[in-house]
DOMARVEX-524710 format. One record per residue (C-alpha): x, y, z. Coordinates in steps of 0.5 Angstrom, whole numbers, padded with zeros to 4 digits, always signed. Layout:
% residues N
XYZ...
This chain:
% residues 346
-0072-0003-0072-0067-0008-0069-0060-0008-0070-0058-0015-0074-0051-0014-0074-0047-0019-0070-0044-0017-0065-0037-0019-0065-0033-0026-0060-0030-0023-0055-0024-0027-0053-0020-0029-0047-0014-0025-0049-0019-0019-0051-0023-0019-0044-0016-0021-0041-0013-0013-0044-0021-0010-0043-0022-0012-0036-0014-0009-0034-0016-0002-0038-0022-0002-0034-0019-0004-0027-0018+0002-0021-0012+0000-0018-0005+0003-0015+0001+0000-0020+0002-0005-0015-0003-0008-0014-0005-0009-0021+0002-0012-0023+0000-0017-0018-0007-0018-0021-0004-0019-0028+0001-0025-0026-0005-0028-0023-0010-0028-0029-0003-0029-0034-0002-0035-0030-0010-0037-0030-0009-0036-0037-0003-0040-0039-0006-0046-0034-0013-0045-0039-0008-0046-0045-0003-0051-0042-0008-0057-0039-0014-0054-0042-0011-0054-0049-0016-0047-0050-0012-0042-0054-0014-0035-0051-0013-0031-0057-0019-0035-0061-0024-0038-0055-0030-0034-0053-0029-0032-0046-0036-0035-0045-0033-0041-0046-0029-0041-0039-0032-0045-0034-0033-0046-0025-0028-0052-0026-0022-0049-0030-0022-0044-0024-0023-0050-0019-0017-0054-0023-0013-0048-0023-0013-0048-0015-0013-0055-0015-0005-0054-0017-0003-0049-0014-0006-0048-0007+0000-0052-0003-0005-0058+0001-0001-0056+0008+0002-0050+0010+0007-0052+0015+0014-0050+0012+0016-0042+0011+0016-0044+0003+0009-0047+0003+0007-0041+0007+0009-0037+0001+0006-0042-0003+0000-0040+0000+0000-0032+0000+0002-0032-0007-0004-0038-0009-0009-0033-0005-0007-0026-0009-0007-0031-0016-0015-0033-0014-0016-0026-0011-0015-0024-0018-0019-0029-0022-0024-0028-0017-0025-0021-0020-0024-0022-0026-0029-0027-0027-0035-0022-0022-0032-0016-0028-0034-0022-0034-0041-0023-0030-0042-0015-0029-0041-0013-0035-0044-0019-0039-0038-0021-0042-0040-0028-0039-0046-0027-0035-0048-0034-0035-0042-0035-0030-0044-0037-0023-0040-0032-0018-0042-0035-0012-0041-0041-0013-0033-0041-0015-0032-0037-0008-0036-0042-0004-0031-0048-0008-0025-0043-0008-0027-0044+0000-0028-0050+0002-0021-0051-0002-0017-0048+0003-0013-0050+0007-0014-0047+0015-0009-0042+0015-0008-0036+0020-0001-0032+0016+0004-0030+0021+0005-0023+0022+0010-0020+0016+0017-0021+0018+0019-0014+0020+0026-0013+0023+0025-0006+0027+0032-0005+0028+0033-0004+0020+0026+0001+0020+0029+0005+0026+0037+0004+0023+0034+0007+0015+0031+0013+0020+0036+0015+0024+0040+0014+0017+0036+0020+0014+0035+0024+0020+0042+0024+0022+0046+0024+0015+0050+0031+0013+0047+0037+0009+0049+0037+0002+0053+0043-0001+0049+0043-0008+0043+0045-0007+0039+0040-0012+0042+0034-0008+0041+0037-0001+0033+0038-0004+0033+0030-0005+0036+0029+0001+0030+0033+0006+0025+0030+0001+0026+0023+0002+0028+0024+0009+0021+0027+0010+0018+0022+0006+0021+0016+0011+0019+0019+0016+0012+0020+0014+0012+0013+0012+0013+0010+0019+0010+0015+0022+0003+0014+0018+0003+0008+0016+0001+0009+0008+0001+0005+0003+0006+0007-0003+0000+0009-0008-0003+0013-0003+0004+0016-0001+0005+0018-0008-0002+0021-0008-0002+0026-0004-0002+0033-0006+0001+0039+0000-0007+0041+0001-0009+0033+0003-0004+0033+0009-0006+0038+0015+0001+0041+0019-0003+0045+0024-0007+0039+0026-0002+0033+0025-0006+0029+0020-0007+0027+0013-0014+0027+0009-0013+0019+0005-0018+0019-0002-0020+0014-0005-0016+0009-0001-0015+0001-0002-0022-0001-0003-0025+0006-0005-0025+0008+0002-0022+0015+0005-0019+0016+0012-0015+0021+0016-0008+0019+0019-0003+0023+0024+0004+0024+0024+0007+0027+0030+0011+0034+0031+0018+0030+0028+0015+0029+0021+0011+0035+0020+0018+0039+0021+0022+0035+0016+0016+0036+0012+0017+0044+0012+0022+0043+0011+0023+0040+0005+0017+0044+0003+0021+0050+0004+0027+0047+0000+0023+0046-0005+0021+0054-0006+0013+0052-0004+0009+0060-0005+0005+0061+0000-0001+0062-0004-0003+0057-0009+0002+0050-0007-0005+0046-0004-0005+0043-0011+0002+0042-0011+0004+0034-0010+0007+0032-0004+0013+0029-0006+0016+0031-0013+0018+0026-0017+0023+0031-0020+0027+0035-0015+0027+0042-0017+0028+0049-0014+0021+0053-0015+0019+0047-0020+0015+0042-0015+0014+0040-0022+0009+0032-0022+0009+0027-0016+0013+0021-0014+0011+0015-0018+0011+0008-0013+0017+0004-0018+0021+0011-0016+0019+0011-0008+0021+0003-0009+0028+0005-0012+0030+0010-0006+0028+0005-0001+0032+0000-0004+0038+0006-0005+0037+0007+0002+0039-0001+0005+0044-0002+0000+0048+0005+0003+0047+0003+0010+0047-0004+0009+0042-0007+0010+0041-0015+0009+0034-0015+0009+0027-0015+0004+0026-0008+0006+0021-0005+0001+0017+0001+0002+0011-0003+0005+0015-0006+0010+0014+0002+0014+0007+0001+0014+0008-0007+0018+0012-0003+0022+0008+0003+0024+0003-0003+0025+0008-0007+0030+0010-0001+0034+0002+0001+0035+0000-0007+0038+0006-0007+0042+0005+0001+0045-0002-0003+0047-0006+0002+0042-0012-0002+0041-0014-0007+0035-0020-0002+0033-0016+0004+0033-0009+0001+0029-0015-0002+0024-0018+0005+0023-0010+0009+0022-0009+0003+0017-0014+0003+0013-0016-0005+0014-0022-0007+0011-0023-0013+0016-0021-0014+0023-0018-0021+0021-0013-0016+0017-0011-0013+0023-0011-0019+0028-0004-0022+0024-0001-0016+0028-0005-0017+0035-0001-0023+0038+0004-0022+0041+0010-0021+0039+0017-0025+0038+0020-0021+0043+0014-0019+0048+0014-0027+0048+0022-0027+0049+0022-0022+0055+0017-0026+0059+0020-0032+0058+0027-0030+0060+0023-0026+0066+0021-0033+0069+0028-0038+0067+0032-0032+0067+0037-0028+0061+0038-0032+0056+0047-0033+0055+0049-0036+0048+0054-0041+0049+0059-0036+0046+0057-0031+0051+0058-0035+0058+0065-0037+0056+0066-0031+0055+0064-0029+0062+0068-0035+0065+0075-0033+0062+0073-0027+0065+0073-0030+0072+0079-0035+0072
């Protein structure tokens, strides 16, 4: 005997809160998607006169998505502002794209041709080949050496704050992480003995090992040891705690608390630029591309799912560039600078 009872209309607004319910992504990335599909949303509501909170998602079609991009991808991308422009067009996309494959997968909307809207979304796009992030290493090493050299606190709990997160910076830089794999990790995933750090379910679900060197295994022991760790016992224990408590490695740190501790940092310091604490894993990734380590291996100790990723990296830096150019004219002398060295022979 069939069952006869209609299902009920799945809205727009309903999908919309399904598919993030459903969704398996770090906090970050999936507020990054939610602005996207918010701002789909509002075009659909704003140019389409579609109200998401009684349409049928099944209503959605390859030409509100094509319209949504005609808007808000840039038609060059020459300037600083239009390549921002284009970043944040192409993580819009990224998450409409993958909305719609989770409305055809599910049945939702499965009459919605996938494979279509990615070839329209491609022929839109503009040639972009995007600069390597705009990392000043001098910050990175600035808020590392802050870390390293800073003094012993007198309360215990502070001086405990104060090994974890110098611990937790230096296995940033030094493992390149991102800040949900970083929060992630319990003390048996990270290997002292050998140098390295087991990665599950990583960025696209996939796993891999990272190395650290002899530095931040010593500061992580330390940090553990503050921490009062047993010896037996502590492999399920989070890496880094979100709460700092003797004998209590209590729940793990969450990505918005690393974000808060690294914008603590700069402001100490005084540091100017965007650092987030992302801007360590762009850094590990400059550093390895100007030690000349191979493009291959700096893919496989970040993660990247494509070559192309990993390329952004591989050209040649504004310094390498620098020094070369300076080695054929000469060091370069600001104007300031040379009339210093003139009053200084008169």
């Amino acid at each position: 005997m069939s069952d006869s009872t209609p299902h009920p209309v799945m809205t727009i607004t309903a999908a919309e809160e399904m598919f993030f319910g459903d969704l398996r992504l770090a906090p970050r990335s999936k507020r990054t998607y939610r602005q996207g599909i918010r701002k789909f949303v509002d075009h659909l509501a704003r140019h389409e006169g579609i109200d998401p909170a009684t349409t049928p998602v099944s209503q959605i079609e390859v030409r509100h998505i094509t319209e949504f991009a005609s808007l808000i991808v840039p038609q060059d991308v020459r300037s600083p502002a239009e390549v921002s422009a284009m970043r944040t067009a192409q993580n819009n996309l990224a998450a409409v794209r993958k909305f719609c494959s989770w409305l055809s997968a599910y049945d939702h909307h499965p009459n919605l041709p996938t494979d279509r809207i990615r070839v329209r979304l491609a022929a839109m796009m503009p040639r972009f080949t995007p600069p390597p992030p705009d990392v000043k290493m001098s910050d990175l090493d600035t808020i590392v050496t802050y870390v390293l050299t800073g003094p012993r606190e007198e309360k215990p709990l502070i001086e405990l704050r104060r090994l974890k997160v110098r611990a937790m910076i230096l296995f940033m830089y030094r493992t390149g992480v991102r800040v949900s794999e970083l929060c992630a990790l319990r003390r048996a995933d990270i290997d002292l003995e050998a140098g390295t750090a087991s990665i599950y379910r990583a960025k696209g679900g996939k796993s891999r090992t990272v190395h650290f060197d002899a530095e931040t295994a010593r500061v992580l022991t330390q940090y553990w040891q503050a921490r009062g760790d047993v010896a037996r016992g502590s492999g399920t224990f989070p890496a880094f705690s979100g709460r700092d408590r003797a004998g209590n490695p209590g729940s793990a740190i969450s990505p918005r608390t690393v974000e808060h501790i690294v914008a603590e940092l700069c402001n100490e310091i005084g540091i100017e630029s965007d650092v987030t604490p992302h801007s360590f894993r762009h850094g590990l990734a400059t550093e390895l591309v100007r030690r000349r380590v191979r493009e291959s291996t700096v893919q496989t100790i970040l993660g990247h799912a494509s070559p192309q990723t990993t390329r952004i990296y591989v050209h040649k830096s504004a310094m390498d560039v620098a020094d070369e150019y300076q080695e054929a004219f000469g060091t370069y002398q600001s104007p300031s600078r040379q009339r210093d060295v003139e009053n200084l022979g008169d």
